[in-house]
Structures are given as C-alpha cells and as structure tokens.
VEXDREN-2710 file (C-alpha; in Angstrom, 1 decimal):
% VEXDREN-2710
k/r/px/py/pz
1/UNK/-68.4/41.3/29.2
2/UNK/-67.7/37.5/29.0
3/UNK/-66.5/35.7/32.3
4/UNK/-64.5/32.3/31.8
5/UNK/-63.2/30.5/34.7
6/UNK/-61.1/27.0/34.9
7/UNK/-59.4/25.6/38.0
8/UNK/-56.3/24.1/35.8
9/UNK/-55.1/20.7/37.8
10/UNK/-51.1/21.2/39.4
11/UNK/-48.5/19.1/38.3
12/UNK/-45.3/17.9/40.3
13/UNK/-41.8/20.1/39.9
14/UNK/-38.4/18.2/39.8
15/UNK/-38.4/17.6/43.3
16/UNK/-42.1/16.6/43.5
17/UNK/-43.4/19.7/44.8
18/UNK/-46.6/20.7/43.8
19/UNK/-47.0/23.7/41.5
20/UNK/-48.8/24.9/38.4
21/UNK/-48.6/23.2/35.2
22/UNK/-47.4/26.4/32.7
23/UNK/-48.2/24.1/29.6
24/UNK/-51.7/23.6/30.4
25/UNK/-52.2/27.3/31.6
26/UNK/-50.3/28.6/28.0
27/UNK/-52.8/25.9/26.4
28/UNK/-56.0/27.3/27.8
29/UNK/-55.4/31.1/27.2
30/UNK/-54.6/30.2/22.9
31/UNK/-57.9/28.2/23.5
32/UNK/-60.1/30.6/25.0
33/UNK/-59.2/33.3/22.5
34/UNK/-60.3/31.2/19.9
35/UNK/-63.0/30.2/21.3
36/UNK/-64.0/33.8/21.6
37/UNK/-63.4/34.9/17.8
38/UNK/-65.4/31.8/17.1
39/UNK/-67.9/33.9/19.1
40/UNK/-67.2/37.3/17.2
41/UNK/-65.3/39.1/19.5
42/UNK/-62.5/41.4/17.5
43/UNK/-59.4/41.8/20.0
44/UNK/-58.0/44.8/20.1
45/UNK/-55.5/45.1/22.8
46/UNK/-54.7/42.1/25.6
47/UNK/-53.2/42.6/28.4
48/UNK/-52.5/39.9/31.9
49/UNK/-52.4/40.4/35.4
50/UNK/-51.5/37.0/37.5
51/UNK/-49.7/36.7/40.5
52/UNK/-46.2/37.8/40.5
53/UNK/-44.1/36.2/42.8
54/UNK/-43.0/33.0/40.1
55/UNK/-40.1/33.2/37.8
56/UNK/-40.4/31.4/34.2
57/UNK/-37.5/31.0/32.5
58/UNK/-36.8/30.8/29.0
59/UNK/-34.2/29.3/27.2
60/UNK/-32.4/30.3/24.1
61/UNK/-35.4/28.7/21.7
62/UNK/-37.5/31.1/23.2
63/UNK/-39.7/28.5/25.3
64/UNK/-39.9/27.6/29.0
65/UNK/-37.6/24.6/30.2
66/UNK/-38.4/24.5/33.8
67/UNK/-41.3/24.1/36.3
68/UNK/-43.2/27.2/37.6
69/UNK/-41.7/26.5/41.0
70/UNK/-44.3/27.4/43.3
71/UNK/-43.8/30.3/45.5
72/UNK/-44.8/28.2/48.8
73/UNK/-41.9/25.3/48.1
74/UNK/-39.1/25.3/50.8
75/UNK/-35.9/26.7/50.3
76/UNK/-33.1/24.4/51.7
77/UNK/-31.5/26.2/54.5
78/UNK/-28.3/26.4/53.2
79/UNK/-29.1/28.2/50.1
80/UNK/-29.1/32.2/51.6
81/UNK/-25.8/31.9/53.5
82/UNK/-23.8/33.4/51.4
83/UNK/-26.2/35.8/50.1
84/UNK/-26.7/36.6/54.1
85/UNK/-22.7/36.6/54.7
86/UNK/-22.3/39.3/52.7
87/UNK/-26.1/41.4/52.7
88/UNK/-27.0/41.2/56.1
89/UNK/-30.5/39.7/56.4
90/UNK/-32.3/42.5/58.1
91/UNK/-30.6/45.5/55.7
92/UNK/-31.1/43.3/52.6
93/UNK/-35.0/43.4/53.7
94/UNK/-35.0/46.7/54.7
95/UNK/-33.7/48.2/51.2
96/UNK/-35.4/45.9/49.0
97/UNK/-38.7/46.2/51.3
98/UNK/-39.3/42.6/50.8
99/UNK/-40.0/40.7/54.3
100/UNK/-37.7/37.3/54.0
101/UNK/-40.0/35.2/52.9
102/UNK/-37.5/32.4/51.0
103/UNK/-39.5/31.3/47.5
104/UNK/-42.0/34.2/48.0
105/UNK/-39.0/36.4/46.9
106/UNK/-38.8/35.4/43.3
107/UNK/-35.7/36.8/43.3
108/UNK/-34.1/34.2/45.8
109/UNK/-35.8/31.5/43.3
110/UNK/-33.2/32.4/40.7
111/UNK/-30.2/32.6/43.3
112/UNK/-31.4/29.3/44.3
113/UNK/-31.3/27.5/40.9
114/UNK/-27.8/29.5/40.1
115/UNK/-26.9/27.7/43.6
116/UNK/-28.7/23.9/43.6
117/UNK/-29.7/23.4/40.0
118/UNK/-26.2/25.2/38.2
119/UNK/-27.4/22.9/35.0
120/UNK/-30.6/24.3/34.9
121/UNK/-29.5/27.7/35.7
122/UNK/-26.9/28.0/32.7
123/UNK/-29.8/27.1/30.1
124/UNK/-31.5/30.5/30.9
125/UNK/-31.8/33.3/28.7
126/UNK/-34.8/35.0/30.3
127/UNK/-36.2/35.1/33.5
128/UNK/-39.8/36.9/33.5
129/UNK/-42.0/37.0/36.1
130/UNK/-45.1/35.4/35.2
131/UNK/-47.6/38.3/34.5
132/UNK/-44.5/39.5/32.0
133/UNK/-43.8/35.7/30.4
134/UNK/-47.9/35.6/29.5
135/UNK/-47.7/38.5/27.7
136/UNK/-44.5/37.3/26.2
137/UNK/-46.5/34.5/24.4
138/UNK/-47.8/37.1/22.2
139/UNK/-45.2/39.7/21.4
140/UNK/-42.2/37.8/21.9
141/UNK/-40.4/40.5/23.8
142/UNK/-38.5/39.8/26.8
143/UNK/-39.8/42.9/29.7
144/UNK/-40.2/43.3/33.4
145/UNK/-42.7/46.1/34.8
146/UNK/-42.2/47.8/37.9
147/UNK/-45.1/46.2/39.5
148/UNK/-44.0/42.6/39.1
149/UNK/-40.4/44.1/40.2
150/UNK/-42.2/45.9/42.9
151/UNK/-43.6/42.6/44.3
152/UNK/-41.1/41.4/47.3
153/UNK/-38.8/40.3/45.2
154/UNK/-35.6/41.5/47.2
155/UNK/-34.2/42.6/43.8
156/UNK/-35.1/46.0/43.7
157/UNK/-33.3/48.8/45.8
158/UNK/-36.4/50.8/47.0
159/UNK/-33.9/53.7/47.8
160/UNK/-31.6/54.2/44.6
161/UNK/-34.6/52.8/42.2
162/UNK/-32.4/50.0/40.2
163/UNK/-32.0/46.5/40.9
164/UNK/-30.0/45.8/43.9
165/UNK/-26.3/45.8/44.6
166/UNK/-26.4/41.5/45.3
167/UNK/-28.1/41.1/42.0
168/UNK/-24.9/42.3/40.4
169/UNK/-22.3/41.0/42.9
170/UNK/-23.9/37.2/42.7
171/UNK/-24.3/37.3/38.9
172/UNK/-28.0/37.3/38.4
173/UNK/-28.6/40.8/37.2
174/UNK/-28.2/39.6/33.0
175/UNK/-31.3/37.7/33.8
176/UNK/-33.5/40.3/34.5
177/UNK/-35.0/43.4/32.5
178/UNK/-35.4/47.3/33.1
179/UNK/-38.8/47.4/34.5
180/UNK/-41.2/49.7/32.4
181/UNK/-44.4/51.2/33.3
182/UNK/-47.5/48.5/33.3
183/UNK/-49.3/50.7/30.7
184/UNK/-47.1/50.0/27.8
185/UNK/-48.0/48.6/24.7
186/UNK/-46.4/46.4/21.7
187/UNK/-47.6/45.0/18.5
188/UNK/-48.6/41.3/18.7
189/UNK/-46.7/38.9/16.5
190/UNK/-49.2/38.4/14.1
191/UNK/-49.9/42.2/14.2
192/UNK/-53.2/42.4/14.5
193/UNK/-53.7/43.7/18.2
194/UNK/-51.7/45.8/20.7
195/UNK/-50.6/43.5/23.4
196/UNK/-49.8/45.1/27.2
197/UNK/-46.6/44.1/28.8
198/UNK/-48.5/42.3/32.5
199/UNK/-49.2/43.5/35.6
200/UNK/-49.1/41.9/39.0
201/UNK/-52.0/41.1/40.3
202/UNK/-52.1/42.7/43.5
203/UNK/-51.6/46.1/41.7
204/UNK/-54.1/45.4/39.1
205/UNK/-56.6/45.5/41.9
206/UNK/-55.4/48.9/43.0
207/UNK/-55.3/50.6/39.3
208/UNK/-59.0/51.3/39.1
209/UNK/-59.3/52.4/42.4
210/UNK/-56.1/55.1/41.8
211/UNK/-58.0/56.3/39.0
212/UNK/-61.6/56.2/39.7
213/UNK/-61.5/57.5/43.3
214/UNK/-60.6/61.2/43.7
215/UNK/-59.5/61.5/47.2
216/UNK/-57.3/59.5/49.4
217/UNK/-58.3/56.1/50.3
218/UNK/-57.2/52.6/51.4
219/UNK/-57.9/49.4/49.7
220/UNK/-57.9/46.0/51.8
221/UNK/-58.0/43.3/48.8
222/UNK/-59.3/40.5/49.7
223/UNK/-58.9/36.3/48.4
224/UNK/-56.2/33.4/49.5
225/UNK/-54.2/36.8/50.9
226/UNK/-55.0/39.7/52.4
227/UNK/-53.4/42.4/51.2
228/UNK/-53.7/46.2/52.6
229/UNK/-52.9/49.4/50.1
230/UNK/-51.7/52.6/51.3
231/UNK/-50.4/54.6/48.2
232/UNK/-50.3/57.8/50.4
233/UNK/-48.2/56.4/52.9
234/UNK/-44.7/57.8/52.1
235/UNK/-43.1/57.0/55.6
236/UNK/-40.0/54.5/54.8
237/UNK/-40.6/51.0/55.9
238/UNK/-38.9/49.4/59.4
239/UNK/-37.5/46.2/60.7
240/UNK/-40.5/46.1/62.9
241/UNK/-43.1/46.6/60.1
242/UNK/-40.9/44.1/57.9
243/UNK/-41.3/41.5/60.7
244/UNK/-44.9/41.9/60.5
245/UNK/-45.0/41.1/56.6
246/UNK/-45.2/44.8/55.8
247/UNK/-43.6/45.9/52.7
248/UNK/-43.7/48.0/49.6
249/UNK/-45.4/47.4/46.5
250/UNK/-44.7/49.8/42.8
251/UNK/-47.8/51.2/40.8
252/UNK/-47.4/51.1/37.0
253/UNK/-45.6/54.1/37.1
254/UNK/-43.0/52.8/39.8
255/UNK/-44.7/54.7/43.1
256/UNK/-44.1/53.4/46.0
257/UNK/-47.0/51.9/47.7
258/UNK/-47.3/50.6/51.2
259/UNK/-49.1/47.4/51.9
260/UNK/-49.1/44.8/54.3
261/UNK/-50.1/40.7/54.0
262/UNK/-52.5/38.5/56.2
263/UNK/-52.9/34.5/54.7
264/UNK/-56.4/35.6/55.8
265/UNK/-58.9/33.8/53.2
266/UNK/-56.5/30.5/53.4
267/UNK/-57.0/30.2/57.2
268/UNK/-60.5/31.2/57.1
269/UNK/-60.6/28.1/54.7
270/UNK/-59.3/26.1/57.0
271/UNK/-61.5/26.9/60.2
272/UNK/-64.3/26.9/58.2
273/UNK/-63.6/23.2/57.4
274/UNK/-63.0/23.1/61.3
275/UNK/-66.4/24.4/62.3
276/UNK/-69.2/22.5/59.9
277/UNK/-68.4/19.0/61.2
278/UNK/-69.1/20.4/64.7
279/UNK/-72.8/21.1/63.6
280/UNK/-73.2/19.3/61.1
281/UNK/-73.1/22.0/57.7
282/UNK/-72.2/21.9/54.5
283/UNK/-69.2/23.8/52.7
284/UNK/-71.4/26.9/51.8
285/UNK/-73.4/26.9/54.7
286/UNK/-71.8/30.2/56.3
287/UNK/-72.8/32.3/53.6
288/UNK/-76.2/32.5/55.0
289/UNK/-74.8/33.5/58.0
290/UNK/-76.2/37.4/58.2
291/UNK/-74.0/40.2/60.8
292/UNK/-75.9/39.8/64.0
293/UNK/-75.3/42.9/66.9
294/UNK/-75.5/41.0/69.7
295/UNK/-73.3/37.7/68.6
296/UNK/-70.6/40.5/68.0
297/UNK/-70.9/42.3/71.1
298/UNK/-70.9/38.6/73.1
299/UNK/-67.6/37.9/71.9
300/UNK/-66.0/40.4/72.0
301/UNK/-66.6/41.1/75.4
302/UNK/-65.6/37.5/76.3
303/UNK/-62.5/38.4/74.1
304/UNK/-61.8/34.3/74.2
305/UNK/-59.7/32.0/71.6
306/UNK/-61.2/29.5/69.8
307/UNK/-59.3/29.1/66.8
308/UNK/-55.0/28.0/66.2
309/UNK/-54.4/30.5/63.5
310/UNK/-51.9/28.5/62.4
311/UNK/-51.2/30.8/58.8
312/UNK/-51.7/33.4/60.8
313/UNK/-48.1/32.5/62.7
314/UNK/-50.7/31.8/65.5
315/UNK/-48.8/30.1/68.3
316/UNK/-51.0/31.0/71.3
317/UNK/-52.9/28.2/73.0
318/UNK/-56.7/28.2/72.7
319/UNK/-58.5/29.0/76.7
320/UNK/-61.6/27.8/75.0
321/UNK/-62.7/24.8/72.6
322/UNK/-65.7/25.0/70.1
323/UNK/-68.3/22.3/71.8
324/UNK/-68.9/25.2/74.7
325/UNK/-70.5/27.2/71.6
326/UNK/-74.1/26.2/71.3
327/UNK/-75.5/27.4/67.6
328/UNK/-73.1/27.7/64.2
329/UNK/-73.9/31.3/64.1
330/UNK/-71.9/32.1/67.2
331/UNK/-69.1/29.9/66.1
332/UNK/-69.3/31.8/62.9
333/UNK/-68.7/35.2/64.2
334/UNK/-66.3/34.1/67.1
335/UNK/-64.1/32.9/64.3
336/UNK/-64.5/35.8/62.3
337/UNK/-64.1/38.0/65.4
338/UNK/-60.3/36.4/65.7
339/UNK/-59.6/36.7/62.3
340/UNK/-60.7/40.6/62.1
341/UNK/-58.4/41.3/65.1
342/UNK/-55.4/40.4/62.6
343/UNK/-56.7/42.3/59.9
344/UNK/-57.1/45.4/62.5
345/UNK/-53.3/44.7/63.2
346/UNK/-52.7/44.4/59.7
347/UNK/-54.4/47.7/58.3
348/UNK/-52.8/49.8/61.1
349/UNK/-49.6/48.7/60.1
350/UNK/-50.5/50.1/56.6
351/UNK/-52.2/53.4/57.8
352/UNK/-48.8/54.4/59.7
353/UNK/-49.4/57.9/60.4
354/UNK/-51.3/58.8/57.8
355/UNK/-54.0/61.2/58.7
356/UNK/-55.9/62.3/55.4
357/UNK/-57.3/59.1/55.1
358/UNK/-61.2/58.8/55.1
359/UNK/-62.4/56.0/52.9
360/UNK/-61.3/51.9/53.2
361/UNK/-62.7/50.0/50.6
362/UNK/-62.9/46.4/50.9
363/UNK/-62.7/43.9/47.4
364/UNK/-62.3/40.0/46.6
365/UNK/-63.9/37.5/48.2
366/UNK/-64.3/39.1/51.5
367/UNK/-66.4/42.0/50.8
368/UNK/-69.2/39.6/50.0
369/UNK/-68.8/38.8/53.8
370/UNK/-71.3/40.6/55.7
371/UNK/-70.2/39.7/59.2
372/UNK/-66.6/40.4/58.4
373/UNK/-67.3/43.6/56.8
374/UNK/-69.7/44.9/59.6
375/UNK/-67.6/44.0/62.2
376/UNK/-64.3/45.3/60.7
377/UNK/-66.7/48.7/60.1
378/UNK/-67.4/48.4/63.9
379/UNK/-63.6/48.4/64.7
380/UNK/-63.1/50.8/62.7
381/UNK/-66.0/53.6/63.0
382/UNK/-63.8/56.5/62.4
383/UNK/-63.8/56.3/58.8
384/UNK/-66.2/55.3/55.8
385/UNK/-66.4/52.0/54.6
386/UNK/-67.1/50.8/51.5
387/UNK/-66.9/47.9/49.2
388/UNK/-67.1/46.6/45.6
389/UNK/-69.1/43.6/43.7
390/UNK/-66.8/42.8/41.1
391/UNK/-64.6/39.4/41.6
392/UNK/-62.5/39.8/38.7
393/UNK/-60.5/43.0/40.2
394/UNK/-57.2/42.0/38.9
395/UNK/-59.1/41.6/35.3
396/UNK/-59.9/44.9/35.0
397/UNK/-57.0/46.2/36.5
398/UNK/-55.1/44.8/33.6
399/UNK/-58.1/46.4/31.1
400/UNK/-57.3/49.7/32.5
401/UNK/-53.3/49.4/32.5
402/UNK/-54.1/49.6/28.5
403/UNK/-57.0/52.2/28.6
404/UNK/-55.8/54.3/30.9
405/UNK/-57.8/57.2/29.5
406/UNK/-61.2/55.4/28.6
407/UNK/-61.5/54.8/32.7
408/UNK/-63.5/57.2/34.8
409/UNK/-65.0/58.1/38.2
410/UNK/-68.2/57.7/36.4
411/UNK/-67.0/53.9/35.2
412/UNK/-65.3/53.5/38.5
413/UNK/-68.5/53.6/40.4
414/UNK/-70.4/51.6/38.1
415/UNK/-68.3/48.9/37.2
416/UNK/-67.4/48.2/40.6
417/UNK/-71.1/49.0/42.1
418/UNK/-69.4/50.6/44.7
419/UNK/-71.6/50.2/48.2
420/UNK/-71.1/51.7/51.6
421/UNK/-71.1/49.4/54.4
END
C-alpha cells in the first residue's frame, strides 16, 4: 500500500475569501494516477472520500465555473430570512438534523448563490458535493450518495427520507440528485476500471469499523474536528442536542447515525501555539509528553481554567494564567484536561440513552495522544477503550465502500492494529 500526501496551496474566491483551489486538487489526482501506472500499479476500481460540506458546480460543458467556496466563509446576514420566514429556524434544523451552521450547510451555499450571485447561479447544471464531483471526473455521471446528503446539509428531511419541502418551494431541488448508496459502482470513461460514486469523509471513517466490529460500539474520529459516532442510537434528535452541534449523519446505505462535533484538534492547535513560547519548545515538542497519574489527578482536583476555548464557543473568563504553571508537562495536561471535559460533553450527547454500548474507539490524529487518550479512559472507566494506528481512515473507508465483501473482522483488526487503551 502506497501513501502520497500534498498540502495543495488555497487560492482566493470572488470575494477574496480563502478556499481550496479545485484546479490544482483535479490536477494532482490525474497526476498521481500516472505517476502510479508509471510504477505498475493496474487500477481496478477508484473510489473518493473528502469532506462533504462544499458544493461544486458544473456548468452545461460539463466543467466547474465557480470557486469551492469554503465551508468556514460568512454568510451575509440577510441571506436566510426568507428561508427562516417561511421554515422556522429551529423546525428547519430539527427535520433536516443539521445544527444552523450558515456555509457548513452546503445546502444554504446554493440558496445563497441563487440569492447573491443570481448570474452565477443560472450557469449551473449540477451541483455535487465534492466527494460526488471527484468521482465525477472519471465517469462523467452526475450522483449524490446518502452520506454526502447525510452531512448537515439542511436538505434532507430526516423524517420522510427525500429532500426537504424548502428545497422545492425555493427552486433548488433540479440541482441536486437522488442520493444512492456509497457502494455503487460505474464504468470509468475510458472503461478500463469500475469507479465508486464518493463518500463523505466522516462516514468513510466509520465503514470499516460497521463492518469489522461485531458488537456495538462508538467511534470518536479524531483530526481538525471531532466527530462522535453512535449508529445504534435511534432516539430522534432535539433542539437542545441541535444547539450543542449534535446531529445526524447517513451510512452508505442511508441509516441514520447519530454524531456530535467538537473543533477539538483546531483549538488544540491553537493552545499549543499558546503554550511553547511560555517555555521555550518547539512545534512537536508535546509529542514527547507521556500520560503522567499524578499531573492528572493535580488538575483535576484544582478543576482551574487556563485556556479561552475560543472554537470551542468558550466565553468563560480564565481564574488562572499559565506563568503560575512551573514545567511544560503540567501545562500540557492542564490543557488537555480542559479540552477532554468538552469531548466528555460531546460523547455523552452521542451515547443518549444507549445502554448496550461497551467499546469507544478512538481514530485520527488523537489516538496517537497518550495523555488524551488515558485521561479520556479515566473519565470514562465504565467501558473499554480502544484505538487504531491507521491515519488514512477516510482512505480505506472509501476502499471498502467498493469491496464491501473482501473486508473482514480478521482485516479489521489488522489493518487498523487495533490497541486497547
């Protein structure tokens, strides 16, 4: 198994917002398959997993005309009221279990452009979310799966399972596609390889874990988000859960899934960047930073703040400031401390009331963290914890999608090197 990685520079939008630069990405993936039947390999299927929540619209030449707005730009203020007028705000989140989240529902992206950028809007043909539009290069078919659909959209009705009322009523519904399951298949152009129809990544990470473990678990997947997976939580979703950025994802096959969001690896980012000019490290320096017992029990017995969570929606003050810590270790776990209380908030929220619930796994960059992972364990001693060595998670999520039946427990375990914590 070959591993390529390139950080791909952004590019400015229209309105000089940062976001990625679709040409460059489309350029990279035609390169690095060639670059790989220079080496030998014979491609038999392909398939994409990426994240879902950006829109790329095609035009009627079959190629992409606008920006990949990024899902982080503002939406003017303006731009919902209608929608609002008529779909209360609360109800339209409650049946399309998809917290308001403005550009993060990629759904609002197109009512915005139908609203700001009319021009623009009446060039579209297609609008695919992006996992869909990569596999699009290949087989030139125009799809939607349920888990890009799935993916807080606020454009699918989580009750009736069909697009929602609004989409219909404000004219966007001819832009979008029947979702199908993530595990179909169609020829590529050139016909030599069965091409997969995307997957969103977030779901990607769960597939192996649906079919390699047996018995009921939970999966906290870990990276720039946090993202906690329930798929035996059944209970319908609530305002309250919605207004803690809890919400409901689709598997391949449409299930519902229940999950809920920290912007936990951003704003560990951010301390971190906080903390080494205090004592003088480098970037990396907390990876050598091993669980220690009694750093943990310290602080959390002194149960201070230390840290403005700001992407946390942190708004309470600090009682404490970092120079009253004397080594980097103990700032170290204090901040991890505070961050693990959110995720503690954050996988309760997706437990609900399950009770047949034994195993948590941890994946991403997280479960690499041994003072996060202890301590969460430490919260948490009621269950078993375990956690996975493979960073490419969505990757093989997408592998699987399109070899559903050459996937076992027996891979499962080894692929991922499963480890209890």
């Amino acid at each position: 198994m070959e591993r390529i990685e390139e950080q791909l520079p952004e590019v400015l939008d229209d309105d000089e917002f940062p976001c990625d630069d679709l040409i460059a990405l489309k350029g990279w993936i035609f390169m690095t398959m060639h670059q790989l039947e220079k080496k030998g390999y014979d491609f038999d299927k392909i398939n994409f997993s990426a994240y879902g929540a950006s829109l790329v619209h095609v035009n009627k030449f079959g190629t992409s005309h606008l920006p990949l707005y990024n899902y982080l730009k503002p939406m003017p203020d303006d731009v919902l009221d209608v929608l609002y007028e008529r779909y209360p705000k609360d109800q339209l989140a409650l049946e399309t279990s998809s917290p308001p989240l403005d550009m993060l529902n990629s759904g609002f992206q197109l009512f915005w452009l139908k609203e700001k950028h009319f021009d623009y809007y009446m060039d579209i043909v297609h609008s695919l979310h992006l996992p869909n539009y990569l596999a699009y290069l290949f087989h030139d078919l125009p799809v939607a799966d349920y888990t890009s659909i799935g993916c807080h959209t606020a454009t699918w009705d989580f009750n009736s399972d069909d697009y929602h009322e609004w989409t219909f009523t404000m004219g966007i519904s001819y832009l979008l596609k029947r979702p199908m399951p993530a595990t179909t298949l169609f020829p590529s152009l050139n016909g030599r390889m069965q091409v997969g129809i995307g997957i969103h990544d977030s779901s990607a990470a769960l597939l192996p874990y649906l079919v390699g473990e047996k018995e009921p678990f939970v999966l906290i997947s870990t990276g720039t988000w946090s993202i906690v997976l329930n798929p035996f939580n059944q209970e319908p979703l609530t305002i309250n859960e919605l207004s803690q950025d809890c919400l409901q994802f689709l598997t391949v096959n449409g299930d519902k899934v229940k999950a809920s969001r920290l912007f936990l690896g951003q704003e560990f980012s951010n301390q971190i960047a906080v903390i080494n000019p205090v004592f003088g490290h480098t970037n990396g320096a907390f990876k050598q930073v091993a669980f220690d017992e009694s750093l943990y029990q310290k602080v959390k017995k002194e149960n201070h703040k230390y840290f403005k969570l700001s992407s946390l929606g942190e708004d309470e003050l600090r009682d404490r400031n970092l120079k009253d810590i004397s080594s980097f270790e103990e700032a170290y776990h204090q901040l991890i401390w505070e961050l693990v209380q959110y995720q503690a908030k954050s996988l309760k929220l997706a437990l609900g009331k399950t009770t047949n619930i034994k195993t948590i796994y941890i994946d991403g960059g997280f479960a690499q963290n041994d003072v996060f992972c202890r301590m969460l364990k430490h919260e948490f001693p009621e269950f078993v914890w375990k956690k996975t060595h493979l960073a490419a998670g969505s990757a093989l999520g997408a592998a699987i999608a399109v070899n559903m039946d050459a996937f076992t427990e027996k891979h499962f375990k080894k692929i991922l090197k499963v480890e209890t914590i």
